[in-house]
CHARMM internal coordinates of N, CA and C (Angstrom, degrees):
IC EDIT
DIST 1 N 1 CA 1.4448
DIST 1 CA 1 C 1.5194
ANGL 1 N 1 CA 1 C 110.77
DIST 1 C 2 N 1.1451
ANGL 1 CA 1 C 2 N 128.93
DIHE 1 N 1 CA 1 C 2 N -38.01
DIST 2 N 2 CA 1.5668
ANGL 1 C 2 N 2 CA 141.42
DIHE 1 CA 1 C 2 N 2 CA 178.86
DIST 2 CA 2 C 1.5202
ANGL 2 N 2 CA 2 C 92.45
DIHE 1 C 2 N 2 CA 2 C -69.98
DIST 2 C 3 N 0.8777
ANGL 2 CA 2 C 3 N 126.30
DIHE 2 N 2 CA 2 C 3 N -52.98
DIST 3 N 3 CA 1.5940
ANGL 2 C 3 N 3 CA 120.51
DIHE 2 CA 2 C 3 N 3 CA -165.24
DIST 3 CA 3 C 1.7346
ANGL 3 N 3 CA 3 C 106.41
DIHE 2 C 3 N 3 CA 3 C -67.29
DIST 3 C 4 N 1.2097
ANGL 3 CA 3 C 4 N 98.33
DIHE 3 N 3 CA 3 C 4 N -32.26
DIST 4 N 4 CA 1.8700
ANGL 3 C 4 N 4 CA 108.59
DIHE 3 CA 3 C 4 N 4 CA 172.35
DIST 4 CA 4 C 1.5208
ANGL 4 N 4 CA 4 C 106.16
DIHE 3 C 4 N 4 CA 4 C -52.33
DIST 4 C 5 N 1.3539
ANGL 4 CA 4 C 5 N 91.20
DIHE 4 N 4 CA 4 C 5 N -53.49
DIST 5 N 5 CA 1.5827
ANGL 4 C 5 N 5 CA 110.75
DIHE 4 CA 4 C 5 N 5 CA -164.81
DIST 5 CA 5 C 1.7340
ANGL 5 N 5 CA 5 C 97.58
DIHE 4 C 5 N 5 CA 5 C -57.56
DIST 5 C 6 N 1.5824
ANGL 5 CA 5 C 6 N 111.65
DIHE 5 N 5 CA 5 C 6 N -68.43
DIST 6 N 6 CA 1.6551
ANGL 5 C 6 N 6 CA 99.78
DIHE 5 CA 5 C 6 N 6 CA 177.73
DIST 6 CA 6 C 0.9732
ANGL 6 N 6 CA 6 C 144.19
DIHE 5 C 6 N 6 CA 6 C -52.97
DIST 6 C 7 N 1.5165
ANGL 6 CA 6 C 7 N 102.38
DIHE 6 N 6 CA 6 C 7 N -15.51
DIST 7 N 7 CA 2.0308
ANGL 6 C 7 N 7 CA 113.53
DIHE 6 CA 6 C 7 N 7 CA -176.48
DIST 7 CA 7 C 1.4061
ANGL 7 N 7 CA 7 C 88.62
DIHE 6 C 7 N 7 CA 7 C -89.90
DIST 7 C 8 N 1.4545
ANGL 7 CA 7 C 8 N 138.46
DIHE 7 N 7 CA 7 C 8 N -16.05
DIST 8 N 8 CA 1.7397
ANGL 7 C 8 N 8 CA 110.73
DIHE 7 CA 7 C 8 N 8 CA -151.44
DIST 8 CA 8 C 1.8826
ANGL 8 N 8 CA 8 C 76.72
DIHE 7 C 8 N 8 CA 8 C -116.61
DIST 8 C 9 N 1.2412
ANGL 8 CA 8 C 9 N 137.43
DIHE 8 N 8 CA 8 C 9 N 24.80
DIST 9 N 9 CA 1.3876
ANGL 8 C 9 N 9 CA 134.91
DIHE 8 CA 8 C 9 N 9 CA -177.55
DIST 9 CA 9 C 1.8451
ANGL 9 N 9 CA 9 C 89.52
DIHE 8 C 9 N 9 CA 9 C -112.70
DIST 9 C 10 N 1.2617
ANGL 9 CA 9 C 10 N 94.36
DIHE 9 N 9 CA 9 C 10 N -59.85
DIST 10 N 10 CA 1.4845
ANGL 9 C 10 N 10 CA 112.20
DIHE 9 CA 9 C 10 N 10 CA -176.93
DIST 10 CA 10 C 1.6574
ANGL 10 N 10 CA 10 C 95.92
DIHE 9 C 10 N 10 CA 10 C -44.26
DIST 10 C 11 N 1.7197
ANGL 10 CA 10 C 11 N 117.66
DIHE 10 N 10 CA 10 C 11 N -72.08
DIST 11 N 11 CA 1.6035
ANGL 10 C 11 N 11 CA 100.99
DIHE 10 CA 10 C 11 N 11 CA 179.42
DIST 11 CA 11 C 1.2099
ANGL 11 N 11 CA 11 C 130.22
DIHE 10 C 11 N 11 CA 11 C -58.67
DIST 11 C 12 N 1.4213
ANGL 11 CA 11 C 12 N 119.16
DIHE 11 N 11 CA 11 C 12 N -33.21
DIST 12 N 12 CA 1.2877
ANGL 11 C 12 N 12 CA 88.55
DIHE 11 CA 11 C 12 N 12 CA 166.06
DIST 12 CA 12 C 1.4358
ANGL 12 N 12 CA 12 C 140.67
DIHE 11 C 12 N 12 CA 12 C -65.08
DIST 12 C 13 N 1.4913
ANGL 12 CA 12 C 13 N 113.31
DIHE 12 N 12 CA 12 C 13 N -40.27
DIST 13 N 13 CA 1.0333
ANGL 12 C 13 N 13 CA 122.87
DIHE 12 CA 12 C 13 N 13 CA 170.61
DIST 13 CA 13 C 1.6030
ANGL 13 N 13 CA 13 C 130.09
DIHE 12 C 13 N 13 CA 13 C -38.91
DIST 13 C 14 N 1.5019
ANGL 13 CA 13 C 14 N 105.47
DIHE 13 N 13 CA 13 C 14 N -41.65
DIST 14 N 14 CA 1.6317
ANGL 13 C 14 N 14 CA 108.98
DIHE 13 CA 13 C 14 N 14 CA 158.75
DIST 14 CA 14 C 1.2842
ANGL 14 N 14 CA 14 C 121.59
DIHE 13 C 14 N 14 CA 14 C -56.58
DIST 14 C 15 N 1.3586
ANGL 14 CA 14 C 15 N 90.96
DIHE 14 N 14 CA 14 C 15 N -48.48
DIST 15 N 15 CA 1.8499
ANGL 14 C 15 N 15 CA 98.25
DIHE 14 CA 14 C 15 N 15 CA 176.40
DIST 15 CA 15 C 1.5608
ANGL 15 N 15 CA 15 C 121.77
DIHE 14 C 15 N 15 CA 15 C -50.48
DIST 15 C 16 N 1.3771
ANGL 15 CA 15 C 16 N 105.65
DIHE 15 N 15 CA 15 C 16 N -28.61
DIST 16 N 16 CA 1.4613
ANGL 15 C 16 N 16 CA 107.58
DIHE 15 CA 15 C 16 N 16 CA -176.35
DIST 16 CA 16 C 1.2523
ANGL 16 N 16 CA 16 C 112.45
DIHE 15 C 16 N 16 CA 16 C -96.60
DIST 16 C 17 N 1.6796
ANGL 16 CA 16 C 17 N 134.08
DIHE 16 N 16 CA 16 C 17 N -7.49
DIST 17 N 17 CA 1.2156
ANGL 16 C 17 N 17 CA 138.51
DIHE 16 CA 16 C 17 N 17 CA 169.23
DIST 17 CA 17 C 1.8268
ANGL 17 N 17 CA 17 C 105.99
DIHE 16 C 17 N 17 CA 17 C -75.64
DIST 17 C 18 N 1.3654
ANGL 17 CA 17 C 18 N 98.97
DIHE 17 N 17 CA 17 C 18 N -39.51
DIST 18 N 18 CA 1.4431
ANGL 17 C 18 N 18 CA 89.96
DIHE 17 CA 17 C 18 N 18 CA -163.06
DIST 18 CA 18 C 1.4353
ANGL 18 N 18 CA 18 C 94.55
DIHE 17 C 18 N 18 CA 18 C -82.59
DIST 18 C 19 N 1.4886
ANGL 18 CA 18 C 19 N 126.83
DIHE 18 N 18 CA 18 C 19 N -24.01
DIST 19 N 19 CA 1.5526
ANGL 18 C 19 N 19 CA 114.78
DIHE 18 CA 18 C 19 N 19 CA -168.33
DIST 19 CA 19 C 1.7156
ANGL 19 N 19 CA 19 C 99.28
DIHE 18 C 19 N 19 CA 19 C -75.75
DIST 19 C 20 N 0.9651
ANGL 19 CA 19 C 20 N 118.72
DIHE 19 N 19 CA 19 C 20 N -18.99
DIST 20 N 20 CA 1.4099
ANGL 19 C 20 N 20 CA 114.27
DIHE 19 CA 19 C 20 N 20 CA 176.61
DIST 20 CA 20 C 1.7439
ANGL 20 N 20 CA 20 C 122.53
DIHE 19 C 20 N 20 CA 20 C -87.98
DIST 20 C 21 N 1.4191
ANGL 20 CA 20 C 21 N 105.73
DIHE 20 N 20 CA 20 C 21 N -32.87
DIST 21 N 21 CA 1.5356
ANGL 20 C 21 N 21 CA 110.83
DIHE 20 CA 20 C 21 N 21 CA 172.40
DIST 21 CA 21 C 1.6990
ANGL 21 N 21 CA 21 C 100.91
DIHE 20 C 21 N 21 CA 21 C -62.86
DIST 21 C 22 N 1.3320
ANGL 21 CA 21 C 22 N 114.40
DIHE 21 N 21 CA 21 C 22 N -38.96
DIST 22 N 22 CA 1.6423
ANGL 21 C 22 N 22 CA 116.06
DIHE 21 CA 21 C 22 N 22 CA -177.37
DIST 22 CA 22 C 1.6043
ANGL 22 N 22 CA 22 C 99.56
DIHE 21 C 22 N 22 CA 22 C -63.92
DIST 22 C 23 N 0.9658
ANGL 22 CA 22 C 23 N 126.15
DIHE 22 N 22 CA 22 C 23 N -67.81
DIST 23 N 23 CA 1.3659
ANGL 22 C 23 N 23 CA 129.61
DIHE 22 CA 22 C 23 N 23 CA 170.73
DIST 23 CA 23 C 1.5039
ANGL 23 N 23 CA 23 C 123.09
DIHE 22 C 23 N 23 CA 23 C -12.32
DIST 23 C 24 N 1.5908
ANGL 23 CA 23 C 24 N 109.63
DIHE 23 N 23 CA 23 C 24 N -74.56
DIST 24 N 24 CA 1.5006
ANGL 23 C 24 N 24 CA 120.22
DIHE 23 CA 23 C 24 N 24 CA 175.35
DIST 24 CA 24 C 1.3988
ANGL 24 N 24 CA 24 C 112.24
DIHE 23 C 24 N 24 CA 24 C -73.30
DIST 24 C 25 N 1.2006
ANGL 24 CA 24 C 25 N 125.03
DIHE 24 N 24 CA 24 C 25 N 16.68
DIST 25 N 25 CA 1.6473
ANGL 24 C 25 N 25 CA 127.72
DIHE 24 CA 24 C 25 N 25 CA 158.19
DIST 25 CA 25 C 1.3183
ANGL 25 N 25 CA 25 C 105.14
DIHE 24 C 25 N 25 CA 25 C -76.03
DIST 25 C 26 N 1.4572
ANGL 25 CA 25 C 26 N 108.00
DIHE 25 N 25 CA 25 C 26 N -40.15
DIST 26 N 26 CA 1.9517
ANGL 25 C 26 N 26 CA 105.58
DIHE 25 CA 25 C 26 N 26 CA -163.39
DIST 26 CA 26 C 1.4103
ANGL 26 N 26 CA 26 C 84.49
DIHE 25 C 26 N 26 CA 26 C -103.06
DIST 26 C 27 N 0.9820
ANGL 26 CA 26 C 27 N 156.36
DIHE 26 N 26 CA 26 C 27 N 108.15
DIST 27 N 27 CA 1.9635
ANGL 26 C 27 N 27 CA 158.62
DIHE 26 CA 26 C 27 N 27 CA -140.70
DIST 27 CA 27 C 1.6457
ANGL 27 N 27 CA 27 C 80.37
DIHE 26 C 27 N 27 CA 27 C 142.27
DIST 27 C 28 N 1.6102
ANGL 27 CA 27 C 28 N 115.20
DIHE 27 N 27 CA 27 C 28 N 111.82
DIST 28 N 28 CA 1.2058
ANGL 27 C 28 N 28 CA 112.46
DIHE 27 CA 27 C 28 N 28 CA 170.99
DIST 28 CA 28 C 1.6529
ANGL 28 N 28 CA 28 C 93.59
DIHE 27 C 28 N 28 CA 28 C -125.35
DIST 28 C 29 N 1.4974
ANGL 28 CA 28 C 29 N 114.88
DIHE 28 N 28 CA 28 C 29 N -176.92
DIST 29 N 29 CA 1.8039
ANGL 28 C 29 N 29 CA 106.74
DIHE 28 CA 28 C 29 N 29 CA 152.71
DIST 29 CA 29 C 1.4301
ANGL 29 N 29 CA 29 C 111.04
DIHE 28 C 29 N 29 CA 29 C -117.09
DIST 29 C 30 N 1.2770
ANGL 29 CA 29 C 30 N 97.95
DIHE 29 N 29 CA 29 C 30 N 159.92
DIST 30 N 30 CA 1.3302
ANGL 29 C 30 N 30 CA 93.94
DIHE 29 CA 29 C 30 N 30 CA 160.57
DIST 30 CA 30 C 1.4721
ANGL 30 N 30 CA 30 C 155.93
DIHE 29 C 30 N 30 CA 30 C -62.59
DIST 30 C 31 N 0.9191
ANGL 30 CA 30 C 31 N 109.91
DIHE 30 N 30 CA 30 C 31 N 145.67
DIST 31 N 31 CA 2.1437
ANGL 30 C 31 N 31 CA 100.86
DIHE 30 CA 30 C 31 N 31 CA -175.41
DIST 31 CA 31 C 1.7072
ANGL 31 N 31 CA 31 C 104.69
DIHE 30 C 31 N 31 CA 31 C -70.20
DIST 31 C 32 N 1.2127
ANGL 31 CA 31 C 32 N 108.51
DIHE 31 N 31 CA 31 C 32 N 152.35
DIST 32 N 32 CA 1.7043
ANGL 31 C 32 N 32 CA 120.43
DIHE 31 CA 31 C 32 N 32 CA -172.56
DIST 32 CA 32 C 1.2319
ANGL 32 N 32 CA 32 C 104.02
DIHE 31 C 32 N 32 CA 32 C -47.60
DIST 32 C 33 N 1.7855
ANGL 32 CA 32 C 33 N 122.31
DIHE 32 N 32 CA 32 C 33 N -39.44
DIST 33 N 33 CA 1.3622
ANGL 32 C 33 N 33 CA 142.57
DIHE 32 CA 32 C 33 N 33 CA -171.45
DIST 33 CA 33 C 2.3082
ANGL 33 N 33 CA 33 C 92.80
DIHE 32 C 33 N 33 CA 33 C 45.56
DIST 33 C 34 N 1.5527
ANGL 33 CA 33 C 34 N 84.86
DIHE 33 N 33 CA 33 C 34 N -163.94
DIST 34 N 34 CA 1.9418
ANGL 33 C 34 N 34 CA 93.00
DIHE 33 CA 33 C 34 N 34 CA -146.90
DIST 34 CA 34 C 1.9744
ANGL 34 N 34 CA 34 C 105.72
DIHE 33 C 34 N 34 CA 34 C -57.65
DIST 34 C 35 N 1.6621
ANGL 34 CA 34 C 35 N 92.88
DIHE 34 N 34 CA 34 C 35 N -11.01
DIST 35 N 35 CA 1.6179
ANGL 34 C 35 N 35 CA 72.30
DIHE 34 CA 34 C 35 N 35 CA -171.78
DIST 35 CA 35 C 1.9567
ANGL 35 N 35 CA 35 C 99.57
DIHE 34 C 35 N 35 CA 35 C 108.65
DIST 35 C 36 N 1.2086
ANGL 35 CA 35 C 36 N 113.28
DIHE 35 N 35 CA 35 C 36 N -69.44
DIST 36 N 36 CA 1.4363
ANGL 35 C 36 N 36 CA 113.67
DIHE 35 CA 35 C 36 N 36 CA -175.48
DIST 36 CA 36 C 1.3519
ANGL 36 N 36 CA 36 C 120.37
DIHE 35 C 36 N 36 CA 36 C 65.85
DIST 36 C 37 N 1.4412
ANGL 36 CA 36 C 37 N 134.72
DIHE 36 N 36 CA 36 C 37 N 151.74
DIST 37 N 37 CA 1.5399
ANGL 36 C 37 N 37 CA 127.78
DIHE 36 CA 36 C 37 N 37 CA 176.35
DIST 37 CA 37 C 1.3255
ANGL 37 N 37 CA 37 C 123.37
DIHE 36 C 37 N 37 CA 37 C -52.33
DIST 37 C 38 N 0.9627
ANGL 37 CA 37 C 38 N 114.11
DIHE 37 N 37 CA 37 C 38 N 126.24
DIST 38 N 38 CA 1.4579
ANGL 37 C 38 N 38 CA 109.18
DIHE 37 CA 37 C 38 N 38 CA 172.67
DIST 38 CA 38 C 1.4375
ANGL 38 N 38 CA 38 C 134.95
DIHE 37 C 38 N 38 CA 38 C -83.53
DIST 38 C 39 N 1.1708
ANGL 38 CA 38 C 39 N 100.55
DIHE 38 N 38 CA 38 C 39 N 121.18
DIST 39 N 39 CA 2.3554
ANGL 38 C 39 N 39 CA 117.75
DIHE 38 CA 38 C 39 N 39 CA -169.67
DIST 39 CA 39 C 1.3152
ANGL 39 N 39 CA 39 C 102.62
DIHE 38 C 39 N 39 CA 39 C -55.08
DIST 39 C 40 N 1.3507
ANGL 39 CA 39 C 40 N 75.59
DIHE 39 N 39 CA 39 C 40 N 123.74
DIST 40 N 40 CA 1.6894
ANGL 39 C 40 N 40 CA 99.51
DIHE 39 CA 39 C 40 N 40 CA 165.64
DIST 40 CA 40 C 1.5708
ANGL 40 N 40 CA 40 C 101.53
DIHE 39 C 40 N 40 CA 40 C -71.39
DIST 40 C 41 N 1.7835
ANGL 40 CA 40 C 41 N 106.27
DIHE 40 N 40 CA 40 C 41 N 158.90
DIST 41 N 41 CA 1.3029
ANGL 40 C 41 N 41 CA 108.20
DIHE 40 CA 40 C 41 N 41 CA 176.06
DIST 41 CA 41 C 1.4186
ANGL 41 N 41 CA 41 C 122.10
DIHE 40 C 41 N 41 CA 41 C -85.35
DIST 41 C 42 N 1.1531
ANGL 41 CA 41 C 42 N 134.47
DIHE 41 N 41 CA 41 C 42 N 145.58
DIST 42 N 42 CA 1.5882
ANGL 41 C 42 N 42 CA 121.72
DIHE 41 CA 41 C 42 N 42 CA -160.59
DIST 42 CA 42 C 1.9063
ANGL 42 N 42 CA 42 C 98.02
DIHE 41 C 42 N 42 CA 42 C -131.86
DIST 42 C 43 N 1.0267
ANGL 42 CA 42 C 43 N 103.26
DIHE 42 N 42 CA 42 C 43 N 135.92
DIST 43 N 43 CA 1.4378
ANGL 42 C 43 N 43 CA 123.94
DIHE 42 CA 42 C 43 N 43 CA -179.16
DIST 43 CA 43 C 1.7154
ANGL 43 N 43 CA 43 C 106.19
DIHE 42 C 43 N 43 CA 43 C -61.39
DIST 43 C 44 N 1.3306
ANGL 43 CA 43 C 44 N 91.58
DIHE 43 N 43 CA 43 C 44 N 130.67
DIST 44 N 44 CA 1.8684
ANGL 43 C 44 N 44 CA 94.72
DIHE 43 CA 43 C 44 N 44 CA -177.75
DIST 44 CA 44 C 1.6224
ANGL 44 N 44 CA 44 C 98.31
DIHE 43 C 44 N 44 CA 44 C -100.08
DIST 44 C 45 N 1.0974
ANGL 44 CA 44 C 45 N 118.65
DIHE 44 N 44 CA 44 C 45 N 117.05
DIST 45 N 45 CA 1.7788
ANGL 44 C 45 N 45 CA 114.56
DIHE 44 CA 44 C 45 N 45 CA -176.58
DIST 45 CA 45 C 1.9291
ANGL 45 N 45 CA 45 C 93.97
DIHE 44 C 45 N 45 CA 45 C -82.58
DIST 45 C 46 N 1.1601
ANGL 45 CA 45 C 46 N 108.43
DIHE 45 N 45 CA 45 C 46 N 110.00
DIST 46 N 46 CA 1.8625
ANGL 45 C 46 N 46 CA 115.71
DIHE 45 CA 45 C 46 N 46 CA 177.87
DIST 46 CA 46 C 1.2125
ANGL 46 N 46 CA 46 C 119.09
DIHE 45 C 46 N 46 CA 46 C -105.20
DIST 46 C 47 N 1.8120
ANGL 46 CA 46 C 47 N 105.61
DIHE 46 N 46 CA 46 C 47 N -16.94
DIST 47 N 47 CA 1.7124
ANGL 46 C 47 N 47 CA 99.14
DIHE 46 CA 46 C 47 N 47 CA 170.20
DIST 47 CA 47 C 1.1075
ANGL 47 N 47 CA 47 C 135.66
DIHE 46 C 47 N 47 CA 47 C -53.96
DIST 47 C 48 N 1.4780
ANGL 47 CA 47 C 48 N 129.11
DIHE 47 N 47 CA 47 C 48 N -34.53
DIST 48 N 48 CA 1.4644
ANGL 47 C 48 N 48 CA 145.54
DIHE 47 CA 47 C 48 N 48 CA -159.51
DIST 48 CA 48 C 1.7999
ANGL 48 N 48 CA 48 C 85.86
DIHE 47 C 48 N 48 CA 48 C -67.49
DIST 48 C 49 N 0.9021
ANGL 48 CA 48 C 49 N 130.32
DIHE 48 N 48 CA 48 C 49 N -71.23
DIST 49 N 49 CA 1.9047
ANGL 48 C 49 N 49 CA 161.93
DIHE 48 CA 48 C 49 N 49 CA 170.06
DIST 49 CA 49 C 1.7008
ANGL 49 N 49 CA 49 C 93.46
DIHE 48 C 49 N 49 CA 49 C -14.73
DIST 49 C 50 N 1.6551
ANGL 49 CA 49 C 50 N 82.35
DIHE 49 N 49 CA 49 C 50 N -77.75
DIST 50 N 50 CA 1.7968
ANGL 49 C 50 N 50 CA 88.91
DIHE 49 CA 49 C 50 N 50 CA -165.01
DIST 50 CA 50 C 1.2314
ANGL 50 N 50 CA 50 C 111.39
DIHE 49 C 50 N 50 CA 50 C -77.09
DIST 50 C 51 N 1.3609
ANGL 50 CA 50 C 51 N 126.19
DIHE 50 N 50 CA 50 C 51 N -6.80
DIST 51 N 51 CA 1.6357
ANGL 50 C 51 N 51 CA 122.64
DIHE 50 CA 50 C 51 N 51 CA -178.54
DIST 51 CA 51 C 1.8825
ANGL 51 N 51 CA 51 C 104.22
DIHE 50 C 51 N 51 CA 51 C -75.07
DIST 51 C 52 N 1.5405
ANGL 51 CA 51 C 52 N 115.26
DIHE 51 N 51 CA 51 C 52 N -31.94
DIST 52 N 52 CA 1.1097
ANGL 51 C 52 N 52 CA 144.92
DIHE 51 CA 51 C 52 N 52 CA -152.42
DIST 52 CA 52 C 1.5361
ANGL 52 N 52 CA 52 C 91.45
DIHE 51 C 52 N 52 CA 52 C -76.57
DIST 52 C 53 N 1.6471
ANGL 52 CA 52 C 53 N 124.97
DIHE 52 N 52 CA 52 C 53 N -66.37
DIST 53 N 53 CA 1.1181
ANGL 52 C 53 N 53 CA 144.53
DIHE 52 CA 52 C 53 N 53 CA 160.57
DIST 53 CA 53 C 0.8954
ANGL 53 N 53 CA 53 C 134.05
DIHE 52 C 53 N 53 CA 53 C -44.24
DIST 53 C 54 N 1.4812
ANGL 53 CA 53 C 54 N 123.80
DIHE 53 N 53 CA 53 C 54 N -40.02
DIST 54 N 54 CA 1.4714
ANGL 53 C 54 N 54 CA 113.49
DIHE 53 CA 53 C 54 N 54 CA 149.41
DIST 54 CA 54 C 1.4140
ANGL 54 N 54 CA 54 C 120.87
DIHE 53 C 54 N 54 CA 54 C -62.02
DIST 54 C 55 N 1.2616
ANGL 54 CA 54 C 55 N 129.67
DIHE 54 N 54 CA 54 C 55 N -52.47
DIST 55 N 55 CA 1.3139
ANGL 54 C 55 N 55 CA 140.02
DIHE 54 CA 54 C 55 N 55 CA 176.37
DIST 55 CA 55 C 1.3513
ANGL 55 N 55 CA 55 C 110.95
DIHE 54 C 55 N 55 CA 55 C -44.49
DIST 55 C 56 N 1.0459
ANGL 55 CA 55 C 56 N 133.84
DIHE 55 N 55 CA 55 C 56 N -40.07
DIST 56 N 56 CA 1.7715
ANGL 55 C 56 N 56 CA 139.73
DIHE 55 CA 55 C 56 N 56 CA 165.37
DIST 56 CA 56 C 1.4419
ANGL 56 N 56 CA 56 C 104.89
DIHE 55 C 56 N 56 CA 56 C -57.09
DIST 56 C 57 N 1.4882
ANGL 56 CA 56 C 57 N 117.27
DIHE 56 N 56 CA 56 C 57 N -55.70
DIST 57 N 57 CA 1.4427
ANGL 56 C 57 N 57 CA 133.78
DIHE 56 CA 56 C 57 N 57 CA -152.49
DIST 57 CA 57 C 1.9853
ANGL 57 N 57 CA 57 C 94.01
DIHE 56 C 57 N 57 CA 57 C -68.35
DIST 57 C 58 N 1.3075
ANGL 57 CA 57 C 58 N 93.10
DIHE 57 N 57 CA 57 C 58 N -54.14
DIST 58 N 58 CA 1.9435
ANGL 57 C 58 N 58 CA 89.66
DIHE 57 CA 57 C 58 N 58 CA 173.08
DIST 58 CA 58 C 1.3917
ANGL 58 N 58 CA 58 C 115.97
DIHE 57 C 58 N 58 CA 58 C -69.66
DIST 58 C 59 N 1.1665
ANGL 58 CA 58 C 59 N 122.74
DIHE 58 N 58 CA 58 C 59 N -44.66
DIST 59 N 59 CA 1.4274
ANGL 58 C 59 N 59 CA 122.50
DIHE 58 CA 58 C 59 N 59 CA 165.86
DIST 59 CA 59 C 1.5130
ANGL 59 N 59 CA 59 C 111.37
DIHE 58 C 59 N 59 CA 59 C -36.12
DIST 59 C 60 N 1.2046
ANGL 59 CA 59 C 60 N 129.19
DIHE 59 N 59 CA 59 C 60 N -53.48
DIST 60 N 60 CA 1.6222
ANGL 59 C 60 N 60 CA 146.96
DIHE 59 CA 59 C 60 N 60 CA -129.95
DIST 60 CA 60 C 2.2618
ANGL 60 N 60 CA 60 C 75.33
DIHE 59 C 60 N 60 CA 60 C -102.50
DIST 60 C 61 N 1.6333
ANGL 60 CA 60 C 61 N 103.41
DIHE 60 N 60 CA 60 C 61 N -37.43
DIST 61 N 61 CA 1.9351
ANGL 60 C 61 N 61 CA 97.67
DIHE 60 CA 60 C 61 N 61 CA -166.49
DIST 61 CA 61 C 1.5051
ANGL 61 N 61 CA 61 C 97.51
DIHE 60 C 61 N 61 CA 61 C -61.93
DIST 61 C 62 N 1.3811
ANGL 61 CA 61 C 62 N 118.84
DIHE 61 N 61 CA 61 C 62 N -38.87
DIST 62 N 62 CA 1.0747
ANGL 61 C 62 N 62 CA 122.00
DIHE 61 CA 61 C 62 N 62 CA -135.34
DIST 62 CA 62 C 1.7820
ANGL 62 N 62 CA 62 C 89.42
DIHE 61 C 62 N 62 CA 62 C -95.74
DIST 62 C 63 N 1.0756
ANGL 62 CA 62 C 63 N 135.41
DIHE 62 N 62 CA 62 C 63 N -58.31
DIST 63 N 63 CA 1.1029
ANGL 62 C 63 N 63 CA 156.36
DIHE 62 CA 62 C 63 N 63 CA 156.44
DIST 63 CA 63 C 2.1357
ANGL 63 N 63 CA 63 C 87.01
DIHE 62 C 63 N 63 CA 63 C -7.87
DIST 63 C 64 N 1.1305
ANGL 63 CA 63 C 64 N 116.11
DIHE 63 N 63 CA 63 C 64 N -73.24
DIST 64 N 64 CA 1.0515
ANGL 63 C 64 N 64 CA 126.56
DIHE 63 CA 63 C 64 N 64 CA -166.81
DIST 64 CA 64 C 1.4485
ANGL 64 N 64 CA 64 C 131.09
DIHE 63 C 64 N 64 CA 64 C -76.07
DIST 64 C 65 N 1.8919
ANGL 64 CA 64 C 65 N 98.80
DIHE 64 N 64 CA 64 C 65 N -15.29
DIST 65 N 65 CA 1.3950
ANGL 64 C 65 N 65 CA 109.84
DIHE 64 CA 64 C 65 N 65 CA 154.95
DIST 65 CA 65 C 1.8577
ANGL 65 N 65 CA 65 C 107.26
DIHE 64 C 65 N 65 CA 65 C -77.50
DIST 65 C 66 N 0.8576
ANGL 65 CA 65 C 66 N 101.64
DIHE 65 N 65 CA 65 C 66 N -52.45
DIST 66 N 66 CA 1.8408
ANGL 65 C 66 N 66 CA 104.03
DIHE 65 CA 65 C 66 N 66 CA -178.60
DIST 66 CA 66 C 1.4734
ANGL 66 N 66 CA 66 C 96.81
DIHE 65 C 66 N 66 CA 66 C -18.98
DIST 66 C 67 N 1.2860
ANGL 66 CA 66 C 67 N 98.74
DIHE 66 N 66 CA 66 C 67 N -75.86
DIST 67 N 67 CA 1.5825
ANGL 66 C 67 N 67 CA 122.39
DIHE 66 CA 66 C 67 N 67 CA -171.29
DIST 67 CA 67 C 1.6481
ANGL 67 N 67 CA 67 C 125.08
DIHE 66 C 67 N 67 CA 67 C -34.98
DIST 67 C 68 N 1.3870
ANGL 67 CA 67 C 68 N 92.23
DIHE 67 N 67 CA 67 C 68 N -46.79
DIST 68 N 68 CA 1.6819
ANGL 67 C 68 N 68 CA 101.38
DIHE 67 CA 67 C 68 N 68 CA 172.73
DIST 68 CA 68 C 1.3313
ANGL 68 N 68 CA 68 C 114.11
DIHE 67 C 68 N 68 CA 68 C -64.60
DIST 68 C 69 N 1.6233
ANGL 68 CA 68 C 69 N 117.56
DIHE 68 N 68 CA 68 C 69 N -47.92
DIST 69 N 69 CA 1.2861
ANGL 68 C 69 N 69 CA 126.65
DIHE 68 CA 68 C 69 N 69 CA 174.29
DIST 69 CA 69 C 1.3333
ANGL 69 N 69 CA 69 C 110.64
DIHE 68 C 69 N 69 CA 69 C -43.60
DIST 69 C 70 N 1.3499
ANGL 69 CA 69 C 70 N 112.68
DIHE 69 N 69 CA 69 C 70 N -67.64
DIST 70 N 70 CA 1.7097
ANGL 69 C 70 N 70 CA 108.75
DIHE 69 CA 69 C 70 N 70 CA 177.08
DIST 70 CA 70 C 1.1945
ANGL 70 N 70 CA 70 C 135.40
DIHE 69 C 70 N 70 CA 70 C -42.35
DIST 70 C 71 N 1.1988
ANGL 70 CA 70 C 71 N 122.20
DIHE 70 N 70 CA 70 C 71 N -13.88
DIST 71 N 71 CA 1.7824
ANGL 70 C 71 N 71 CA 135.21
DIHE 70 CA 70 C 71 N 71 CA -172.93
DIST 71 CA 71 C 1.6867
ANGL 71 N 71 CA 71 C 96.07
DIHE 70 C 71 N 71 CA 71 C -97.38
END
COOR INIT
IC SEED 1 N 1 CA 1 C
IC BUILD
């Protein structure tokens, strides 16, 4: 049963070297192509998010001081 076990580890394992060496043969890059306009940088608005997250995060401290107190 162990010997099952090592030959069918062993095949697959080949199997998955060669299915992958076949693989990165057809893996080309791309050509530079025109270039295209270049993006402006655009403002990420994160307050709404992190105002939200803190406000949980103290909620969640305080929540957990209560708790200690009570014991």
């Amino acid at each position: 049963m162990k010997i099952l076990s090592s030959s069918l580890r062993f095949v697959l394992a080949t199997a998955g070297i060669v299915l992958a060496s076949g693989g990165l043969s057809l893996v080309q890059a791309q050509g530079p192509g025109s270039g295209g306009p270049t993006p402006t940088p655009t403002a990420v608005p994160i307050d709404g998010g992190a105002s939200l997250l803190l406000a949980a995060g103290v909620g969640f401290g305080l929540k957990k001081l209560r708790d200690h107190r009570k014991r």
